[in-house]
C-alpha positions as CSV (number, residue, x, y, z in Angstrom):
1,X,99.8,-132.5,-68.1
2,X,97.6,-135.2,-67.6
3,X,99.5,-137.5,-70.0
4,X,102.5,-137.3,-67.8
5,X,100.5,-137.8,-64.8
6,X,98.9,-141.0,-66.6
7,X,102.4,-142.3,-67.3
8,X,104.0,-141.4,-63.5
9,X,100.6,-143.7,-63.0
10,X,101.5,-146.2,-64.5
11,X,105.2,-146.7,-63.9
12,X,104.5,-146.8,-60.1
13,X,102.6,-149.7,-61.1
14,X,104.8,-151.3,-62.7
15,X,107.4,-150.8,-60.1
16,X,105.0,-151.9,-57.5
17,X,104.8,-155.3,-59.6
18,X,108.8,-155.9,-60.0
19,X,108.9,-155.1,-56.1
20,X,106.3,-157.5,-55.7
21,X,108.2,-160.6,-58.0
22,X,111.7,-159.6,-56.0
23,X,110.3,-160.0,-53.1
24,X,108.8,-163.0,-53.8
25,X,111.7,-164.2,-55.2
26,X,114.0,-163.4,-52.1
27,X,111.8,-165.6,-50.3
28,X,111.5,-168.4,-52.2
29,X,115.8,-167.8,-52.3
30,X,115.7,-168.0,-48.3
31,X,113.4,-170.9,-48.3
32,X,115.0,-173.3,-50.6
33,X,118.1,-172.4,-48.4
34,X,117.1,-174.4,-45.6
35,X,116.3,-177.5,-47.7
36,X,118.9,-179.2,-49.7
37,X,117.5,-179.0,-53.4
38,X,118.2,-180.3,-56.2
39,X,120.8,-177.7,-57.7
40,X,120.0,-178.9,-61.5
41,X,116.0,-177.9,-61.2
42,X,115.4,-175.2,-63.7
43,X,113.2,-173.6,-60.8
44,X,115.6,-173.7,-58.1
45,X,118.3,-171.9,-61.2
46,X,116.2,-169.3,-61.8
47,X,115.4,-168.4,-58.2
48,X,119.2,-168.2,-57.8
49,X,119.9,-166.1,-60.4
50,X,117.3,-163.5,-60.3
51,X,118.3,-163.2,-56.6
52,X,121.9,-163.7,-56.1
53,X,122.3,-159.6,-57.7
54,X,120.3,-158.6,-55.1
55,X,122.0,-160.7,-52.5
56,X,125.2,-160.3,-53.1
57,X,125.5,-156.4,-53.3
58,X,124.0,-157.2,-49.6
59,X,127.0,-159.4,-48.6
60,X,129.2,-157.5,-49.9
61,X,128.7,-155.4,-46.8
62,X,127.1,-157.3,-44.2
63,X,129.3,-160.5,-42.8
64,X,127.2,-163.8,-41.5
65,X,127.2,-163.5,-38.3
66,X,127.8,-166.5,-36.7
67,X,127.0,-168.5,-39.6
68,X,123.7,-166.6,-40.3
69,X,123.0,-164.8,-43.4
70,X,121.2,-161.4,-42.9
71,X,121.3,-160.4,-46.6
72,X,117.7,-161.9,-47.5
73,X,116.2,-159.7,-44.8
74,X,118.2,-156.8,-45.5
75,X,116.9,-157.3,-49.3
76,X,113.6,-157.3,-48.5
77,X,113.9,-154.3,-46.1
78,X,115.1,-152.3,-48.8
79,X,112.7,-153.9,-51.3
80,X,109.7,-152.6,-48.7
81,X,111.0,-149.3,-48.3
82,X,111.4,-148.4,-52.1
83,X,108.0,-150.2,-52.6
84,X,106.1,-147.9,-50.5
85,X,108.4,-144.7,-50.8
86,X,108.9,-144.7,-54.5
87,X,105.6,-146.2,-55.8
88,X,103.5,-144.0,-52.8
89,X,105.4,-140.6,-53.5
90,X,104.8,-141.7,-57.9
91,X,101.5,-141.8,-57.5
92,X,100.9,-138.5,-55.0
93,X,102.7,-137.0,-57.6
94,X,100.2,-138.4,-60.4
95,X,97.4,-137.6,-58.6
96,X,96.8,-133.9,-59.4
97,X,98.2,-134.0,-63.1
98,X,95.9,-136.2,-63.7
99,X,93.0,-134.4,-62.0
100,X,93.6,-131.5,-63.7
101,X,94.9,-129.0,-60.1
């Protein structure tokens, strides 16, 4: 069992580390939305297209409200809650396989 228990281990941290990048990468998405930049940068691409999935299941569901986007907080509400639901309840769950109870 305590294979199984190393491996629940070690997914939680790899989901804690993809939670970690989307989150970062939300952020960056609602920063660079208050500046104007260039649209061509390879940076400012890639932050748009790793978070515009995320985003946009969000506004499919949630309208700007008076010309306010809600979607980036709502991202990274949801990001926080499966971060510390998913990886925390993983690793209680890897704790006594791996222990050996």
């Amino acid at each position: 069992m305590f294979v199984l228990g190393y491996f629940l281990q070690a997914l939680s941290s790899v989901l804690h580390i993809i939670f970690m990048t989307a989150t970062i990468v939300v952020i960056a998405r609602a920063v660079l939305s208050w500046v104007s930049p260039d649209p061509y940068n390879p940076i400012v691409r890639i932050i748009n297209q790793l978070s515009e999935p995320l985003l946009f299941m969000v506004r499919k569901y949630v309208p700007n409200i008076s010309g306010i986007d809600f979607s980036p907080l709502i991202v990274l509400l949801i990001i926080m809650f499966l971060d510390n639901f998913l990886v925390a309840t993983l690793n209680r769950i890897a704790i006594p396989m791996i222990q050996g109870g």
